[in-house]
C-alpha positions in Angstrom: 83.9 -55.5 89.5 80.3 -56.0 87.9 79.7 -52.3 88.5 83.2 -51.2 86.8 81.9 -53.7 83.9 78.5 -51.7 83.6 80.1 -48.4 83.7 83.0 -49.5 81.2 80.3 -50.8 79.0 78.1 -47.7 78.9 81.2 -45.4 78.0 82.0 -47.7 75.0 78.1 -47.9 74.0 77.9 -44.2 74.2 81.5 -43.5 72.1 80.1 -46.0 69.7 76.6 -44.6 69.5 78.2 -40.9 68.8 80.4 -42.5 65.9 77.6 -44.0 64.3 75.3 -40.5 64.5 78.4 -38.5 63.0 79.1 -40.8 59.9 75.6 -40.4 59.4 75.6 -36.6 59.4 78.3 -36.6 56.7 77.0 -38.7 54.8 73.7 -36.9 54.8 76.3 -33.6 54.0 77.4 -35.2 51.1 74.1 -36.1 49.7 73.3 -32.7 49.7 76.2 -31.2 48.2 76.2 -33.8 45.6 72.4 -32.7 44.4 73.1 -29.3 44.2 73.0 -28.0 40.4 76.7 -26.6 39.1 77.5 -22.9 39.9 79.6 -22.9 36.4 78.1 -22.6 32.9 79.9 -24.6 30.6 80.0 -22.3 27.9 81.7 -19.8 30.0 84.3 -21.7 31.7 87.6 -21.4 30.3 89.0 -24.6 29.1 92.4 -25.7 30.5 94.8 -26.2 27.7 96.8 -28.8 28.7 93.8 -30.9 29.7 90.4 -29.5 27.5 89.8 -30.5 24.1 87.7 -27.5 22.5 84.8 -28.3 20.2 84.7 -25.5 18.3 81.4 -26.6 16.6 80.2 -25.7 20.6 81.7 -22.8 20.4 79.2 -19.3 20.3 79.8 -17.9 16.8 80.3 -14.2 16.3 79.3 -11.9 13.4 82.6 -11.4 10.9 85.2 -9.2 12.4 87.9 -6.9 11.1 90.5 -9.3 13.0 89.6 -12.2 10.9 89.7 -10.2 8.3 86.5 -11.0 6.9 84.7 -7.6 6.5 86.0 -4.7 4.5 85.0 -0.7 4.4 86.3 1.0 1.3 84.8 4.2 0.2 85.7 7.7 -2.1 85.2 11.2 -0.6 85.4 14.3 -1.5 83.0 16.7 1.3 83.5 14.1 4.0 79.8 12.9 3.9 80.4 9.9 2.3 83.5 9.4 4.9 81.2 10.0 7.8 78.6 6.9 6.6 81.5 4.7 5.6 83.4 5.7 9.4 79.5 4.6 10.9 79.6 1.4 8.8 83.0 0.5 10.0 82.1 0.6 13.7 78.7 -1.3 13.1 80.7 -4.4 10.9 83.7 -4.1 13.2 85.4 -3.8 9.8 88.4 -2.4 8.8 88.7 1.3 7.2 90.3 2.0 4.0 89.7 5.4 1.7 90.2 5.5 -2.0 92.2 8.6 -2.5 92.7 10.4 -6.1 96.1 10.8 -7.3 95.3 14.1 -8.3 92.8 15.5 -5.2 89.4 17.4 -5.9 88.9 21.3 -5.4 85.4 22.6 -4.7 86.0 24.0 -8.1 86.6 20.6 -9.8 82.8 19.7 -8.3 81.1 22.7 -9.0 78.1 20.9 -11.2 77.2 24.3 -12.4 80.1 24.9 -14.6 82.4 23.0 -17.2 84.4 21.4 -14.3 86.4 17.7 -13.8 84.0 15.6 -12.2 81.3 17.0 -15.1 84.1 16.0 -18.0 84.8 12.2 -16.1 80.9 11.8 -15.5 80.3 12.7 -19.5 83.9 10.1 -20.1 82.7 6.5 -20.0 86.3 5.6 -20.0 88.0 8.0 -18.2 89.2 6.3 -14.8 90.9 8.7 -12.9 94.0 7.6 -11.6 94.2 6.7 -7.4 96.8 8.1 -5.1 100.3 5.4 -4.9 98.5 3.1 -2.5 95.8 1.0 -3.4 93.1 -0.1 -0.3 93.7 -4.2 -0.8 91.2 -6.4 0.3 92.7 -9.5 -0.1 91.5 -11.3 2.9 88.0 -9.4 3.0 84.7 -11.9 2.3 82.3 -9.2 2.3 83.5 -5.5 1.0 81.5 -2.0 1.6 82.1 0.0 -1.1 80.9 3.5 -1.0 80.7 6.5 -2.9 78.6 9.9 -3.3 76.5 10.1 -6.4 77.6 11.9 -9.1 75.2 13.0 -11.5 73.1 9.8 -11.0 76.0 7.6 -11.1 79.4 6.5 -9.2 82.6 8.7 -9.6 84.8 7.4 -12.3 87.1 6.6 -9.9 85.1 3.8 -8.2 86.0 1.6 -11.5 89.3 2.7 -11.2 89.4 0.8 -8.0 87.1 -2.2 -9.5 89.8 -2.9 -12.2 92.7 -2.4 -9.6 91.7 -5.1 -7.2 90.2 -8.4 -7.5 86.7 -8.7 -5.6 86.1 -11.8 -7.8 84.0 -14.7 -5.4 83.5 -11.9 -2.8 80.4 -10.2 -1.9 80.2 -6.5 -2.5 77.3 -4.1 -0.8 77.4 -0.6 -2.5 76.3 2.3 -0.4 76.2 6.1 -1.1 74.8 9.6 -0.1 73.0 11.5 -2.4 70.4 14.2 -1.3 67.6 12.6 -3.6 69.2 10.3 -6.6 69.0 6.7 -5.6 71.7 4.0 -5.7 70.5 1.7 -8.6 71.4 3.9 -11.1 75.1 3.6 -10.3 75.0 0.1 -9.9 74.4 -1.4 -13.5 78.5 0.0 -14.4 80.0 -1.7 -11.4 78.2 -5.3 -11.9 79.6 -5.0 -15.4 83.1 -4.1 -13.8 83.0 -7.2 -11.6 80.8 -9.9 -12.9 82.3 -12.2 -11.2 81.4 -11.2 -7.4 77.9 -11.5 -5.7 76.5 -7.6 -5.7 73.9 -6.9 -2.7 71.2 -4.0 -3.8 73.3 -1.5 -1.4 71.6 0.9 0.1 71.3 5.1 0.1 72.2 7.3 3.0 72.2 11.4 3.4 74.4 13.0 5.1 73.2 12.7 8.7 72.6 9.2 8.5 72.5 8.0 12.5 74.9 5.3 13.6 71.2 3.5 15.0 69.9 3.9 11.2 73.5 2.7 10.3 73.7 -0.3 12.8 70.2 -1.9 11.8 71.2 -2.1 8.0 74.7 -3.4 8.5 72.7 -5.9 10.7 70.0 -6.8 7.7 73.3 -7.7 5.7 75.5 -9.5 7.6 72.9 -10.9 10.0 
């Protein structure tokens, strides 16, 4: 009987003995998991609906967008080069696209500077405002509006004010751009303030017509940040 008791004993000592060790090793598991830094950043986790309140102070912010219709490309060509810089300008602001189109659409002949043509007779018109085609670009939910143009003898086609007294940029920040081979923009710039006092004019800026989308990208960047 006493050796039964011994060897009953050391069976029970020895189950008890491995019991102990094992709680020990998860616990020691545990520990270590528990230390480990989070494989998940925060900011990149998508919050559950149903159970995540989103701070949307927290929240990365983004550069205005055409979707939130805070940006605004509006432009008047007639050779496509001003069309080309305003396309460039779009893409850069992620901004929506809208072309100013003359009722009454201009022939090479009409801007032939050399002779007694159209744009020579609105240029020498400080009132004339040519008329634009049925369909007005709005920019009703547009904060900040390109507005772009070629240079016509120094200054902005007539039709530009046209399009300043159709709309109402009034509170809204407008940046003037335009190509020109070698006139600069300030000299077109003094009518349109006077057309829309009431909105916050940026100094614009100049392009030819092979402005690069790179050349493009870092100015729309200096603007809107």
């Amino acid at each position: 009987m006493k050796m039964v008791d011994r060897r009953a004993f050391l069976k029970t000592a020895c189950v008890a003995v491995g019991a102990i060790a094992a709680a020990g090793m998860t616990s020691c598991a545990n520990a270590s998991e528990s230390d480990k830094p989070a494989l998940e950043d925060k900011a990149e986790k998508a919050p559950e609906a149903s159970n995540v309140a989103v701070n949307e102070a927290e929240q990365p912010q983004s550069a205005p967008s055409a979707d939130e219709g805070t940006v605004a490309v509006v432009y008047f060509s007639v050779t496509g080069n001003t069309r080309s810089v305003a396309e460039k300008i779009a893409a850069a602001a992620d901004a929506s696209l809208e072309e100013i189109v003359p009722a009454q659409p201009y022939s090479a002949a009409d801007i032939d500077y050399n002779t007694d043509c159209r744009a020579n007779d609105e240029q020498n018109d400080a009132s004339a405002r040519p008329a634009i085609a049925a369909s007005v670009p709005s920019v009703s939910d547009a904060d900040v509006v390109f507005l772009g143009y070629p240079i016509w003898w120094g200054a902005a086609p007539r039709i530009i004010e046209t399009y300043l007294g159709d709309v109402d940029l009034a509170g809204k920040t407008v940046v003037p751009f335009c190509t020109s081979g070698s006139s600069p923009i300030s000299g077109s710039l003094s009518a349109l303030k006077q057309a829309v006092p009431n909105a916050t004019w940026e100094e614009g800026g100049r392009f030819s017509s092979g402005a690069s989308q790179q050349e493009i990208d870092e100015w729309v960047s200096g603007i809107l940040g």
